[in-house]
N, C-alpha and C positions, 0 to 999 in steps of 0.2 A: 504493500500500500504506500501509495504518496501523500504527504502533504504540504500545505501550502500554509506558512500561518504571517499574517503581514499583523503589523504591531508587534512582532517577536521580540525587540529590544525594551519592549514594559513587562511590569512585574509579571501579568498573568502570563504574555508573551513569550518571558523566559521558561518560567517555570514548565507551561504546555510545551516548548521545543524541546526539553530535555526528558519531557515524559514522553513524549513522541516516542526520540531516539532510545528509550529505555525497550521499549513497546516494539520496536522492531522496523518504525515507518522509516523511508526515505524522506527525509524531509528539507524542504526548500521556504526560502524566507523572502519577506520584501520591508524593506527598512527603510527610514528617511536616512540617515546615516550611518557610516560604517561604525560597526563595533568590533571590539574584539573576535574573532571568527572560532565557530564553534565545529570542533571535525567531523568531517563528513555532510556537513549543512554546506548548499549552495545557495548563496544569499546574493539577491536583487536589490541596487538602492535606488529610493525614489520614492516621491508622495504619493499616496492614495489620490491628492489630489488632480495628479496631472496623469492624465487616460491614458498616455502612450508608454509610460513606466508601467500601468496596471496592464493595460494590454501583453507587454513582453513577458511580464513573471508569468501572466494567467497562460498565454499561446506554451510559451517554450516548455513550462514544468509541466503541463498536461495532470494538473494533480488530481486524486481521486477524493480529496475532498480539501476545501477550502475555510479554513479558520479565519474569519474576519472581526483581528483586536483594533487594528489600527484605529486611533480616535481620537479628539480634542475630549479628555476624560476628565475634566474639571469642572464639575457643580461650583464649584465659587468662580474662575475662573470663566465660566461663559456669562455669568454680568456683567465683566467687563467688556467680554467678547462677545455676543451674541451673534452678531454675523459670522466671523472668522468658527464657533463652532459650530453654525448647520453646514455654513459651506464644507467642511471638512468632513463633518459625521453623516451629513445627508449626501452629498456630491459625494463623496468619496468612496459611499456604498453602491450606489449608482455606476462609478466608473468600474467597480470590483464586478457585479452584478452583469452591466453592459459585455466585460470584456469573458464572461464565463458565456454569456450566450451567442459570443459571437465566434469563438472559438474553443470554450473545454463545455460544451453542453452539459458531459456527462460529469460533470463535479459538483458532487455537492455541496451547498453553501452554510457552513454554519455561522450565522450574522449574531455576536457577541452583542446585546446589546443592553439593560440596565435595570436597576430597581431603581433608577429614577424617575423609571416613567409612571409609576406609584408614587399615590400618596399615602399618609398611615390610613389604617382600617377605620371607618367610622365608629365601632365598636370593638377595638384592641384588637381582632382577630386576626390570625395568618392571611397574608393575602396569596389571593392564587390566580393564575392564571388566565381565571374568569372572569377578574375585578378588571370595572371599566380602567383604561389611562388616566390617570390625574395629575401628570407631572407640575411639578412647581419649578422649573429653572428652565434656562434654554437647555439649558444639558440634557435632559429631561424629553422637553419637546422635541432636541434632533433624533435622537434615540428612538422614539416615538415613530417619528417622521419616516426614521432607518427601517425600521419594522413594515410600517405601512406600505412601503417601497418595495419589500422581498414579499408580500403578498401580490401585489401586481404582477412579477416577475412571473411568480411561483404559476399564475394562474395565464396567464398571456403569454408566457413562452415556456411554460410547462419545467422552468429552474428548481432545481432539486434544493429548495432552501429551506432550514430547520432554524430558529431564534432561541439562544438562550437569554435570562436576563439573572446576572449575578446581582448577591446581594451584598454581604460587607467581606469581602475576601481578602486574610491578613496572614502576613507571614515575612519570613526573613527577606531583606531586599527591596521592601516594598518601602516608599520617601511620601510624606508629605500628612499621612493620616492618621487619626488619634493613636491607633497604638500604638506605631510608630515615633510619633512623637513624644508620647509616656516615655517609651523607654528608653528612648534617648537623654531624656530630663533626669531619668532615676540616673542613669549612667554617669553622667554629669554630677549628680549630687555625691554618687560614690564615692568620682574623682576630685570632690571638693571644688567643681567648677559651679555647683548652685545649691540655694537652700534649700528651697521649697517645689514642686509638684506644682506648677499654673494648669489650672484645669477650667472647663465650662461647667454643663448642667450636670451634674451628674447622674439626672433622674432618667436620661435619654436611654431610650433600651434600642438595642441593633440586634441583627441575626448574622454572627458571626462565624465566618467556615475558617479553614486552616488551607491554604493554597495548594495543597500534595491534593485534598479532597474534591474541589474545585476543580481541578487540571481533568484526573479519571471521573469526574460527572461530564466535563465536556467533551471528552472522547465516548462516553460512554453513550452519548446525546446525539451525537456525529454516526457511531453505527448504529444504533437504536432507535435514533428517534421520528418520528413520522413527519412526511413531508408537511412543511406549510401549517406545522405547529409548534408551539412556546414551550418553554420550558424552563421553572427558576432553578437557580442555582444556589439553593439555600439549605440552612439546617431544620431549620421550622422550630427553632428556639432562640428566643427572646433570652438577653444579655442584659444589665442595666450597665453604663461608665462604671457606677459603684462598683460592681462585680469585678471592672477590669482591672481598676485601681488597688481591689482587694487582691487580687491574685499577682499583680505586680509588686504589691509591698512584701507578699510571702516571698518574694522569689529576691529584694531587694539585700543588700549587704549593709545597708545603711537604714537609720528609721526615715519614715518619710513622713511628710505631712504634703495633705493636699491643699491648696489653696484657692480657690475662684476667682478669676480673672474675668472682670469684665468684659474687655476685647474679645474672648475665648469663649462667649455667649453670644448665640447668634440666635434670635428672633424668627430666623426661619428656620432653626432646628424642627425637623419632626419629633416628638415626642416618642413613637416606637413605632418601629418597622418590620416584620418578620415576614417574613416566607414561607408558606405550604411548600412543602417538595415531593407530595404525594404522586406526582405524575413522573419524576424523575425517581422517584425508587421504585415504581412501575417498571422501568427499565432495568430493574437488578442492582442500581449502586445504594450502598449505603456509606456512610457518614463512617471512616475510620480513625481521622483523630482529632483530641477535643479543641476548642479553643483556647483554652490553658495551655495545652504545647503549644499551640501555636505565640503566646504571650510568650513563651521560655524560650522560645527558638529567638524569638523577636530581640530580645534580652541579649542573651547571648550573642547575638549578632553585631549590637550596638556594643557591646563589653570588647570585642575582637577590632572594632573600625580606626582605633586608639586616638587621643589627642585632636589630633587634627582634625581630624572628621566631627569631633566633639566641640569644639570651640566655632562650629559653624552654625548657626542659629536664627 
């Protein structure tokens, strides 16, 4: 089996190529820019955005099925930008889409696309795949936008395309998100670079996976899942911040105290967000490891980056 995974240079991106390569696939990449090169991957560089880069990956690799991470992936990030992300998130899937029907028919499309295009459950509950869209960001709406596009596709040229939407997917390597960010701060405190834990709401609950789990739901989704339907990529358990903060002080070397930072509350937090995953363990995956490892992996991670990486904030 081939495959094709463009956004391979982001966290999910990595993670999926190396589980590919574990799993047996040939696998071939398309990146905005060079990285490191990983052996045996033949890697394409160029934007989703510009058709004749999407065209070359799609014709030359003939793959048998198509991972579509690439993406302007920032809910805060697209306030500022709200045009530059549909152009990218919407156009981009378009030009991926375009260039599978004009030359790999027969590839499957698996369009990565978001729990952003949910809002919380009006009444706490898991949400599934049946709840209308209600995004709150442009992020959100491209994503949105992405989906409604591979159904077009799916049904007017008969594109072999399957949507997943992840929900809060955390692990070693991944820059910029609360957990992330936690434990870079505990790391910090270790090394006597700071005192205190700046933290938000703490009452916010998320539906946390562990990125090794996430990776085998989306291959597993990729051969299993039924054409021109959704699929979340979640645990179907609800997290509170408290919970995460609690399992990072266990894990910490130092006491910690949490602190509330104004800045670090934001007005359009969701309150909770979880995912049904009933339709993707229909397919045979289950949930292998908890988010606690995943906080320890996290930890660890940041404890290894040394100094420098630390004093960057």
């Amino acid at each position: 089996m081939k495959a094709l995974v463009t956004g391979s240079s982001g966290f999910i991106g990595t993670h999926l190529t190396r589980e590919l390569i574990v799993q047996g696939y040939s696998v071939v990449t398309l990146q905005r820019r060079a990285v490191d090169p990983t052996p045996g991957v033949r890697s394409y560089i160029g934007s989703i955005e510009d058709a004749s880069s999407v065209d070359t990956a799609i014709r030359d690799s003939q793959s048998d099925v198509v991972f579509h991470l690439a993406a302007q992936s920032s809910p805060k990030l697209s306030w500022d930008e709200p045009r530059l992300t549909l152009r990218t998130n919407l156009d981009g899937t378009i030009n991926v889409l375009d260039a599978i029907r004009k030359y790999s028919n027969h590839s499957r499309f698996v369009m990565v696309s978001s729990s952003a295009i949910y809002n919380e459950h009006p009444h706490g509950l898991a949400l599934s795949e049946d709840d209308v869209p209600n995004p709150t960001s442009p992020y959100g709406v491209s994503k949105i936008s992405a989906e409604f596009i591979c159904h077009v596709y799916a049904k007017q040229f008969s594109t072999d395309c399957v949507i997943v939407r992840p929900f809060f997917i955390i692990g070693p390597e991944k820059y910029g998100d609360v957990c992330s960010d936690w434990a870079k701060q505990i790391v910090r405190i270790e090394n006597g670079l700071q005192k205190q834990l700046e933290v938000g709401n703490l009452e916010i609950v998320r539906d946390f996976m562990h990125i090794s789990d996430a990776v085998t739901a989306l291959i597993a989704v990729s051969q299993k899942g039924l054409t021109n339907q959704t699929y979340n990529i979640s645990s179907g358990r609800g997290v509170s911040l408290q919970m995460v903060v609690d399992v990072f002080r266990s894990l910490s070397r130092s006491e910690i105290r949490a602190v509330k930072v104004t800045d670090r509350v934001s007005r359009s937090d969701e309150l909770a967000k979880v995912g049904s995953n009933d339709k993707l363990r229909a397919l045979g995956w289950s949930e292998q490891l908890s988010y606690a490892t995943a906080l320890h992996e996290i930890m660890n991670y940041w404890r290894i980056q040394g100094n420098n990486q630390l004093h960057l904030m």
